[in-house]
N, C-alpha and C positions, 0 to 999 in steps of 0.2 A: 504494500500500500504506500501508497506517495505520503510524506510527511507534510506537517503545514509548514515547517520552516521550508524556505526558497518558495514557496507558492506566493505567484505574482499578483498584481489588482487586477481583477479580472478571470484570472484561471480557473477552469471549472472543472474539479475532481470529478471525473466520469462513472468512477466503478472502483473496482480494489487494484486498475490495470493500467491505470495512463494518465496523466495530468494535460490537459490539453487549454490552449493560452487564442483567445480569441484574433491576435495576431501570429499565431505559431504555422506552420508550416501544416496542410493537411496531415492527419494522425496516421496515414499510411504511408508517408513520409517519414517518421517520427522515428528516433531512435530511445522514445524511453522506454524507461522498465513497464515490462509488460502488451507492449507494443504488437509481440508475436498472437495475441485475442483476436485481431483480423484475421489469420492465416485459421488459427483454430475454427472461427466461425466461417469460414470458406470452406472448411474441409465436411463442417456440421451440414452445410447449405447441399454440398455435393454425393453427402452421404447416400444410400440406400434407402435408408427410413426415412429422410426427409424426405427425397423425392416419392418414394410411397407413401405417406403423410399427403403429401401435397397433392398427387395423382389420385388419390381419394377423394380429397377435399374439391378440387376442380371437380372430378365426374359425377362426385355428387350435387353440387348445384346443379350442371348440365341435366341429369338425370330428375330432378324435384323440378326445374322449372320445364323440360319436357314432361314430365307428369300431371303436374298443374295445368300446362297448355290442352297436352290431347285430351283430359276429362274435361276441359270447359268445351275444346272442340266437339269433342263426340256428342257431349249432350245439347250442346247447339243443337247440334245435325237432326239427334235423333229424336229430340225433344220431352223425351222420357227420363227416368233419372238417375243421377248420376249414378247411382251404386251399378249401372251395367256398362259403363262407362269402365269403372274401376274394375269390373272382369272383366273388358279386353286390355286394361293395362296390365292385369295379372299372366291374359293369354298370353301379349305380344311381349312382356317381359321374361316370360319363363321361354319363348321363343328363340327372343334373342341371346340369351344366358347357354342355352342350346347349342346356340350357333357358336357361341364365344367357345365356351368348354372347349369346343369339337378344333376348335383352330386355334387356342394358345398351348402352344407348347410350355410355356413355364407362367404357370400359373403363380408366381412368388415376387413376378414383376412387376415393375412399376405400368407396366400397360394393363394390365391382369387385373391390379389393383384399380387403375380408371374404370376399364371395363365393367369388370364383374362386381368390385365391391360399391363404387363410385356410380358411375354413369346407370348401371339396370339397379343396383342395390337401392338408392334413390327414388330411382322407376317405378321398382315392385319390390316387394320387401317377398313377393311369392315366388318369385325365380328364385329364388336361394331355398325356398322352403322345399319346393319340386327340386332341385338340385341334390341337398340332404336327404330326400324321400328316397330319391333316385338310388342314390349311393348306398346307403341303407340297403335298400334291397337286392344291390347286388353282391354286395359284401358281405353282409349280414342274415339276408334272407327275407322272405317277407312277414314271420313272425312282425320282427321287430320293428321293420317300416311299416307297416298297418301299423304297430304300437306308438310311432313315431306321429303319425298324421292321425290318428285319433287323438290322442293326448295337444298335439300341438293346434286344432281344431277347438277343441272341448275346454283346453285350458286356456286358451288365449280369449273364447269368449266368456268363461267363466270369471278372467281377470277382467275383462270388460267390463261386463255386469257386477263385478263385484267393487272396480274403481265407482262404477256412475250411480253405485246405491247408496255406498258411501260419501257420497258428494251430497246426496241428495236427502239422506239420512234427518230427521229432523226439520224439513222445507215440506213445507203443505204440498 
């Protein structure tokens, strides 16, 4: 940590890594202690997990504001309501989750990640559920996947009903 003796009028202690002087030379210029925090946060920025952090984060906005659009679209169209709107984003997501699967060789990358987790996860939260059913059953058996989509069915609307009772608990 930079001391306060020698700190100048003006200088503004940054962190525990660099004293930097409003007249001083840009901090990536800078030869003080602690200086190398650039090269560290370049190396954070270029990492792995950042960029799958990030490739998450983008697909998934892409994917909620395409969700958002085509259920206002569809139901325009069809003028019925939205909830069949939301089974073809369930269709055309677990479609596309399909498609992705069948054409990403490394599912652990930062494309994999926009894709599958990001961009459709976004989209439909049911292409992953069909995805794990899927796997389930082939791995496992269909025991277990029948065990998987009934409980995941059954509890998700029992947590449903059981958030919006509790909301309502006590309200005429």
């Amino acid at each position: 940590m930079v001391s306060e003796e020698g700190r100048g009028e003006g200088d503004v202690i940054t962190s525990n890594f660099a004293r930097v002087s409003p007249d001083s030379e840009p901090l990536h210029r800078t030869k003080a202690r602690g200086a190398g925090w650039r090269r560290a946060v370049g190396e954070l920025c270029v990492s792995m997990a950042f960029q799958t952090y990030l490739a998450v984060a983008i697909g998934g906005a892409i994917g909620a504001v395409a969700r958002f659009g085509v259920i206002r679209s569809l139901t325009a169209w069809h003028g019925g309501e939205p909830v069949w709107s939301v089974l073809a984003i369930n269709v055309l997501g677990s479609f596309g989750l399909g498609m992705a699967v069948t054409v990403l060789e490394d599912r652990q990358s930062p494309l994999a990640a926009f894709l599958l987790v990001g961009c459709l996860g976004a989209f439909t939260t049911f292409s992953t559920f069909a995805l794990d059913a899927v796997t389930l059953y082939k791995e496992r058996g269909s025991t277990l996947a029948g065990l998987y989509v009934g409980l995941s069915v059954g509890l998700a609307i029992a947590g449903f009903l059981l958030g919006h009772q509790l909301l309502r608990w006590g309200r005429p």
